[in-house]
N, C-alpha and C positions, 0 to 999 in steps of 0.2 A: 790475384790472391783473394780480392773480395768476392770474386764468382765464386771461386770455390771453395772457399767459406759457408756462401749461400747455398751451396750446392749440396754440400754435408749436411747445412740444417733443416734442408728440403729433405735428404732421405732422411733423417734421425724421426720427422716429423712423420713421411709417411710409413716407416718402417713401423713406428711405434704405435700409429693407427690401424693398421693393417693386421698386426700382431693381438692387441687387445680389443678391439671394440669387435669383431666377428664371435670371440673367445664370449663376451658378457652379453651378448646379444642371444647366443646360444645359452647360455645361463638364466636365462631371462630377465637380465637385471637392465639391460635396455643400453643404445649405444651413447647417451650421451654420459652416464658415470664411467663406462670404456675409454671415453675421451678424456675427463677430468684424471683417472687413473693414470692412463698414459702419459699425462702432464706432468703431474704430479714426482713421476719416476725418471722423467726426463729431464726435467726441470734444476734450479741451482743450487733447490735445496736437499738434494734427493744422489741420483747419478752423475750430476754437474753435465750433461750432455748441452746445452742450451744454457749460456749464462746470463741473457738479460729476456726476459720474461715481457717488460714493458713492452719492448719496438711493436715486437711478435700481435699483444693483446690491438694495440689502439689500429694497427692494420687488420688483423682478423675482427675487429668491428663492424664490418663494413659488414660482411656474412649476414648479422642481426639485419642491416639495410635490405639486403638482397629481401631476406625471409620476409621483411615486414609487406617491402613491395609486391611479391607473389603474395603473399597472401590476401592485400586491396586487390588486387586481378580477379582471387576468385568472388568478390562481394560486389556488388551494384551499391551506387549512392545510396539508393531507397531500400539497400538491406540495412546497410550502416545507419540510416533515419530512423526504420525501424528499433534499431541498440540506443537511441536515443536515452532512454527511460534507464536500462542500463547502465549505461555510459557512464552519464552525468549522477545519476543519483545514486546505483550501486558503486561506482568508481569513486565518486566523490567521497562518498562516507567510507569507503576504505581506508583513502589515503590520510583525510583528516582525521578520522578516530583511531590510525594507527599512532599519527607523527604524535596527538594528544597524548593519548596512552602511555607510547615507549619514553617521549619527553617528558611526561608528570616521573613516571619510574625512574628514568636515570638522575634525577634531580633530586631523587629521595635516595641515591645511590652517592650522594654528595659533588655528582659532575654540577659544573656550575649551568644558567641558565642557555648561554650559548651554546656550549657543548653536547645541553640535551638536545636540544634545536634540531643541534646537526645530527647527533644520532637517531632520532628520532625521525628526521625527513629522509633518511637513508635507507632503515627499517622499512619505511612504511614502501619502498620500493621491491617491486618482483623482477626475476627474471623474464624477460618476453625469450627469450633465445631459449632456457633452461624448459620453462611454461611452453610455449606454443609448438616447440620439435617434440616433445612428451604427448602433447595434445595428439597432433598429427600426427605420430609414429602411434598411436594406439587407435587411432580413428576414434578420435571422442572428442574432436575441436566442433563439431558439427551439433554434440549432443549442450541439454540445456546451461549443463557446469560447465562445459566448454567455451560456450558462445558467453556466456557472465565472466570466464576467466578474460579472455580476448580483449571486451569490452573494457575492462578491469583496466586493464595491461594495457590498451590505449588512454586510459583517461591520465594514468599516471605518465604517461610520453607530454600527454597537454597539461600536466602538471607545471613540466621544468621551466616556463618561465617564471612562473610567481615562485616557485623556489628558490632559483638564482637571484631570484631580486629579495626575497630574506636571508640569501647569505649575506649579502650584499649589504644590507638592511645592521644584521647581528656583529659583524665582523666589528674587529677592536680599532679603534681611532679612526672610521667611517665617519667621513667631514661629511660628505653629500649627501641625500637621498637614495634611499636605494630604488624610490622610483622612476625610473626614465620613461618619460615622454615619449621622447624620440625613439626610443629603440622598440616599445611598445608597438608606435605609427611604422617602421621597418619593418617586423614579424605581420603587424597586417598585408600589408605591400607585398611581400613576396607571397603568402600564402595566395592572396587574389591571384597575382603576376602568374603561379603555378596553376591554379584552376586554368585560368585567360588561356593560358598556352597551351593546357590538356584539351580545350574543349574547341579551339579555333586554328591553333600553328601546329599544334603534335601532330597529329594525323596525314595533313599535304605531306609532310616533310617524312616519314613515314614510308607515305607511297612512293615519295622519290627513291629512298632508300632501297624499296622493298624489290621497285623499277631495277635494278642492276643487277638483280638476282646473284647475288656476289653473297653468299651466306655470312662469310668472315666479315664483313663489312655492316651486314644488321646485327650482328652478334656484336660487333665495336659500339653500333650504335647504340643500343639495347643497355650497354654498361656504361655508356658516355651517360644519355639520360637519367640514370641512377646516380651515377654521382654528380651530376650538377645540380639535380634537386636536392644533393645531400647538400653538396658546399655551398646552395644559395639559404638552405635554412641555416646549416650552423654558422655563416655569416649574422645573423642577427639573433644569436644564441639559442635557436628552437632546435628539437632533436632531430637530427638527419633521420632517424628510422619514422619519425610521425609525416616530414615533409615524402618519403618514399612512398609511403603507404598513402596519402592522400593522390599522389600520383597513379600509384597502382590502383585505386577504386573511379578514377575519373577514366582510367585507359581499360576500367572492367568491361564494359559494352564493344570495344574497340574490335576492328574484324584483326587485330593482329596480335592480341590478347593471347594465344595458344604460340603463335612464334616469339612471341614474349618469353613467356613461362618456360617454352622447352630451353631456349638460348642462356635463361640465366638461372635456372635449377642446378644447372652440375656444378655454376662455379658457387650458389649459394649455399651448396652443400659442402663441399672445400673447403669455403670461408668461416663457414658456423662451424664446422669439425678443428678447423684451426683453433679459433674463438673456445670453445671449450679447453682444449689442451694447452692453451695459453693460460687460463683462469683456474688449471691444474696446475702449472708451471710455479703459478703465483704464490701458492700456498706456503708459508714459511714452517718449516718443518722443525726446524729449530726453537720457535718459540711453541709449537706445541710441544715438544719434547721436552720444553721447563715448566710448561705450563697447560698442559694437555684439559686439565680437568677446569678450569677457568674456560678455557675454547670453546670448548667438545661443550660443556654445561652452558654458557651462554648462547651459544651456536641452538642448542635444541629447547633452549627456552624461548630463543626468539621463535624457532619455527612452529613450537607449541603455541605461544603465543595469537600470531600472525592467522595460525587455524583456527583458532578459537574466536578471533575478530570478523575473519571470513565466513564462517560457517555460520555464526549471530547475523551476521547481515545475511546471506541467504537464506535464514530461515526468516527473515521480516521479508523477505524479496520472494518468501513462498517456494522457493524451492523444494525439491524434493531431498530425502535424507542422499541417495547416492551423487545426487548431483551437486548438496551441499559438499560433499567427502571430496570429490571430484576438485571441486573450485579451494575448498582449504588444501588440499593436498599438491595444486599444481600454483599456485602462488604465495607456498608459506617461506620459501626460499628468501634473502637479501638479493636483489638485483644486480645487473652489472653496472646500473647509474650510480650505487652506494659509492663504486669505485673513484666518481666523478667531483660525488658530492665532497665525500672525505676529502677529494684532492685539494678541492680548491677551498673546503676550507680550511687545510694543511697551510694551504699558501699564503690566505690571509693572516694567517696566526689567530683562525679561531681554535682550533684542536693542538694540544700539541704531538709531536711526534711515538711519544712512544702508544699516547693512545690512537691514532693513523696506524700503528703496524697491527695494534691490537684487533682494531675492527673490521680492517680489511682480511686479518686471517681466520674472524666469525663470517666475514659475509662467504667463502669462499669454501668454508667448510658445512655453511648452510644448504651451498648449493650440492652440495655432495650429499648430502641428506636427503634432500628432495626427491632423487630418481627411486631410493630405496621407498620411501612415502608413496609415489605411483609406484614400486614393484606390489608393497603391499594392497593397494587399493586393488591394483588389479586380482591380484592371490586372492584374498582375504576378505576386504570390505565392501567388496561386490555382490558376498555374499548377503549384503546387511546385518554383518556379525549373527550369522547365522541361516540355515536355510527357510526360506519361506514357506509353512507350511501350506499342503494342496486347500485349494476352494473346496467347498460340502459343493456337490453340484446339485442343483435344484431344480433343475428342466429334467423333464421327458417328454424327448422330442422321438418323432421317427427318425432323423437324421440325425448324424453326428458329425460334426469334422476335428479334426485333429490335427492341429496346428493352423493360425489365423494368420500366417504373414500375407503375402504378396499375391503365393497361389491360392489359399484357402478364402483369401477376403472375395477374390471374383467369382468362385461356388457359389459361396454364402448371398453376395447378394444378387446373384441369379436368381436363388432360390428365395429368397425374402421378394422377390419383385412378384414371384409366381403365388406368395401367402404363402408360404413354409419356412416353418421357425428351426432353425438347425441349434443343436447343443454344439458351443462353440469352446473348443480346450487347447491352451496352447501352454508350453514349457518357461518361457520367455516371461517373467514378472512384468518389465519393461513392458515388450508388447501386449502383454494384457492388460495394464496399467492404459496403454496409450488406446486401446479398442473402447477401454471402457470409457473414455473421455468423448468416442464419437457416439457413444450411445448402442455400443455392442454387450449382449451379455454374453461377456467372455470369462471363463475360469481358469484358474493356474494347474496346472499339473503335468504329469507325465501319462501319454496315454499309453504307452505300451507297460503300464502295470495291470493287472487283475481285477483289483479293486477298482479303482479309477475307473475304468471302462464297465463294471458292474453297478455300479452308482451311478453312471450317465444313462442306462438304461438301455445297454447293446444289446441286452435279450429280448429286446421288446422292439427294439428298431428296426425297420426296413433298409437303412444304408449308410456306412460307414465310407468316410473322405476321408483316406489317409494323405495330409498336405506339408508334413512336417517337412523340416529344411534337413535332418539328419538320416542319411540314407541306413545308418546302422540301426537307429528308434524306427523307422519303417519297414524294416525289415522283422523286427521283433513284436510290430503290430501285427503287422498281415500273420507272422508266424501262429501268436496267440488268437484271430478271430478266427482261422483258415483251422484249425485242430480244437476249438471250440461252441464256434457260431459257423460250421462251415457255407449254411443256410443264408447267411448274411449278404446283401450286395455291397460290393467293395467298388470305391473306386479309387486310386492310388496315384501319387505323382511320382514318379523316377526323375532324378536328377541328370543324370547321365545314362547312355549305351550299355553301360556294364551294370549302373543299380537296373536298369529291366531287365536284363540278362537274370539278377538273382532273384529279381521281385514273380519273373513267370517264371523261375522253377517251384516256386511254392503254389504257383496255380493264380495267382491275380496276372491282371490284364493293365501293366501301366500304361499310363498317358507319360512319356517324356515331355518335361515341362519348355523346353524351347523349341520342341520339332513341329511344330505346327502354325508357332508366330514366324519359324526359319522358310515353311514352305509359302507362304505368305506372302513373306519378301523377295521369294526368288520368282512368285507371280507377278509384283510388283516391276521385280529387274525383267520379266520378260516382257512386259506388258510398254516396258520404257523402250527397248531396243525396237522395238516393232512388231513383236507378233498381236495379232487379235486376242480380245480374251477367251473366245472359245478355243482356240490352239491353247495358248497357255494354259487353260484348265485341264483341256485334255493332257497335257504333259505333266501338268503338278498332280494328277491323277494317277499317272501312271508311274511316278519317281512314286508316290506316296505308297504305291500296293508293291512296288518293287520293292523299297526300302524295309517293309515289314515285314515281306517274305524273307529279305538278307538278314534279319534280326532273328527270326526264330531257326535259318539255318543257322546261322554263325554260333547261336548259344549253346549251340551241343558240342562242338569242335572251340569254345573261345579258349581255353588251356592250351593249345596249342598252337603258337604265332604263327607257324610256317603254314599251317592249314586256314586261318584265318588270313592272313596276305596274301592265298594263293585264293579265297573266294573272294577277296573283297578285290583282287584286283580281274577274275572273271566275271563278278559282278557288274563291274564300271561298264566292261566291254560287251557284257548284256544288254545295261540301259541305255548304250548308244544305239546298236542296233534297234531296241525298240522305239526310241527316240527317232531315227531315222525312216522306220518302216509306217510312223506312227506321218511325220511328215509329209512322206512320199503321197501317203493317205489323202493330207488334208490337198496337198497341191498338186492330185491327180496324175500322179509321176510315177514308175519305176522304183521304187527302191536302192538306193546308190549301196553297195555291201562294202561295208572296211574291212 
């Protein structure tokens, strides 16, 4: 009866993930408010589908474990040293000028002083699970509000013992000390015990594993690791998600680091998808429905708040305004430790009850605020409330390139090494921002306008790099210099097969930007199998005039599939033949005919 019990709450859970988070994803509202929604509707307060909420949350914790550990896999000790400065001093002053803040405030809201204590050390908590899937699901963990969020969000995991020891410390009729010695001297111990074992006994024991090629059995092992580093920290009250992730950046270097990450990604995806719709479950619908406008207004004061303490210290930390927006917007949330903290000072009897259901349905409802905070950042605030007007450009150069990412910077300094100064334009604030920091004069704009390109000085220039990364803006430059500077030399980067296809019917001559480092490699792979390199050139010579000859036939016939799969595949059977005839050559043979 209990299987299938479990069995029901397994589909209720995945039917209801399956149903809305693809639906908000496509919305663009991102899939972790899909998961909180789904909770929410599933949940006891709601469709009654799911009646106890708890069990659910403290096992979908483990998720946050998973996440924290993958995420030390992908950083080196010495990236994490580097966060140091970070770390310690943006994290620090977070945590402490929140708990001050929110504590001086609820004490003038007449809670007494342990009560603000506690709300106050709760507050000053983010979500890592809410914060770092938002991160990563947008590719912005890497960027500078990212790596400050992270750092943030670690330092508050090495918060939790000196917290617990001030509850410890505040709670009512507290005979003892809430300093422990001993447990102090424990949390060292193991933390050592864990380095000792990542850097001497993980690895032997690893290869043995790895030795049986038995997949299901490094996958067991993989999770076993996980959770023993959890239960040996929360053994001495340290957070299982900080001991994982010290694990996961001691095993970053590790040659098993990739069978790592693939083996426990799906299930930490699961877990954390769980983990949200658990903390949608939570939400009590009934006391916002008596009290909505108390919640809902507490709920977005703290996250107002919480921004505004964040963004103050980014901007002493020098940040930039997007990367301030970035770091207020992805830690203004209540955490999932508030859950922790409230509990156990519920227990104590420093909080009473009915304020525990109150705070737990602002942290819950905070975090449902959040995703919409990144939907806006992304919409909206990226634009810097506003668009950035173009740079005046001030060079006239003979060259010009147009766009400075990845392909445009190898041009440029080609051409800078030879003493020619190129007028350098890219669309990308960001990357112009970041050029200009290596000492590039780089300008903001759009070249495939008029102006823009009359003000860089194209009627005067011998040659135009079109390098831009959007094959449609490439398209609409070459269109405008090709019907007004036809005189102009061009030279253009095509992304793909098919942008050359449309870039030479306007009459330019693309460079596809991989097919050259591609032939490169396959000199390489022939050069490794055995042939000489005068063979191998002679054949990556001859793929190179073939393939360009199959490019300018195919683009007259590419509308039509059946007529393109019928040359590309007499193509193949061309360049074996001269492939073959080409050998015969070199080994003074016959010719063998397929």
């Amino acid at each position: 009866m209990a299987s299938s019990s479990f069995l029901v709450q397994a589909a209720i859970y995945l039917s209801s993930a399956l149903f809305l988070v693809p639906l908000f994803k496509r919305l663009g509202l991102g899939s972790v408010l899909g998961y909180l929604i789904a909770g929410i509707l599933i949940g006891p307060y709601a469709l009654k589908l799911i009646p106890d909420p708890e069990q659910v949350l403290h096992f979908a914790e483990f998720g946050v474990v998973l996440m924290l550990f993958l995420v030390g896999l992908e950083l080196e000790s010495k990236k994490v040293w580097e966060l140091r400065k970070t770390l310690f001093g943006l994290g620090g002053l977070q945590v402490l000028s929140t708990i001050g803040l929110v504590t001086f405030a609820a004490h003038l809201m007449h809670f007494t002083w342990p009560v603000a204590i506690v709300i106050g050390m709760g507050v000053a908590m983010s979500s890592t699970a809410i914060g770092l899937t938002a991160l990563t699901e947008k590719k912005l963990l890497s960027t500078p509000g990212g790596q400050a969020s992270f750092a943030t969000l670690l330092f508050q995991d090495l918060s939790v013992i000196p917290l617990f020891m001030l509850l410890a410390l505040i709670a009512p009729n507290t005979t003892e000390s809430g300093f422990d010695v001993w447990a102090v001297a424990k949390a060292i111990g193991v933390i050592v015990t864990i380095i000792f074992a990542s850097r001497i006994l993980l690895r032997p024991i690893m290869r043995i594993v790895a030795q049986t090629e038995i997949r299901e059995i490094f996958v067991a092992f993989s999770l076993l690791l996980v959770i023993g580093v959890s239960l040996a920290m929360q053994s001495v009250g340290l957070s299982m998600a900080l001991g994982t992730f010290l694990a996961g950046v001691l095993l970053a270097d590790s040659e098993y680091r990739y069978e790592l990450r693939l083996d426990i990604e799906p299930v930490k995806g699961l877990l954390l998808g769980l983990f949200f719709i658990a903390v949608g479950m939570s939400v009590d619908l009934s006391l916002l429905a008596n009290s909505p406008l108390m919640i809902f207004g507490f709920a977005l004061l703290i996250v107002m708040t919480k921004m505004v303490i964040l963004m103050g210290l980014g901007q002493l930390f020098k940040y930039s305004f997007r990367d301030n927006l970035l770091f207020g917007a992805a830690l203004s949330q209540i955490g999932e430790f508030a859950f922790v903290i409230f509990g156990v000072a519920l227990t104590q009897n420093t909080i009473p009850r009915e304020t525990y259901n109150i705070l737990n349905a602002i942290v819950a409802v905070s975090m449902l605020i959040t995703p919409l905070l990144l939907l806006l950042y992304d919409r909206f605030l990226t634009l810097d409330c506003g668009e950035r007007p173009k740079d005046t450009i001030e060079d006239n150069n003979s060259v010009i390139i147009a766009g400075f990412g990845r392909f445009g910077q190898i041009v440029g300094r080609v051409l800078l090494a030879k003493g020619i100064t190129a007028t350098l334009i890219d669309n990308d604030p960001n990357q112009v921002d970041l050029m200009r920091s290596f000492g590039w004069r780089c300008y903001y704009g759009d070249a495939s306008r008029l102006d823009l390109l009359e003000e860089a000085g194209v009627a005067t220039a011998k040659l135009l790099v079109i390098a831009v990364n959007d094959p449609v803006a490439a398209i609409d430059i070459g269109k405008l210099v090709k019907a007004r500077w036809p005189n102009l030399a061009v030279v253009t980067r095509a992304r793909s097969r098919t942008d050359a296809f449309d870039l030479r019917d306007i009459g330019l001559d693309p460079i596809r930007e991989t097919f050259y480092s591609s032939l490169v490699a396959a000199k390489q792979a022939l050069l490794a199998i055995g042939d000489s390199p005068s063979a191998a050139a002679k054949i990556i010579k001859h793929f190179e005039q073939h393939d360009l000859e199959q490019l300018e036939a195919t683009r007259t016939i590419r509308h039509d599939m059946n007529a393109v799969r019928s040359m590309a595949e007499k193509g193949r059977q061309d360049l074996k033949d001269l492939l073959l005839l080409e050998q015969a050559e070199i080994d003074g043979k016959e010719p063998i005919k397929s």
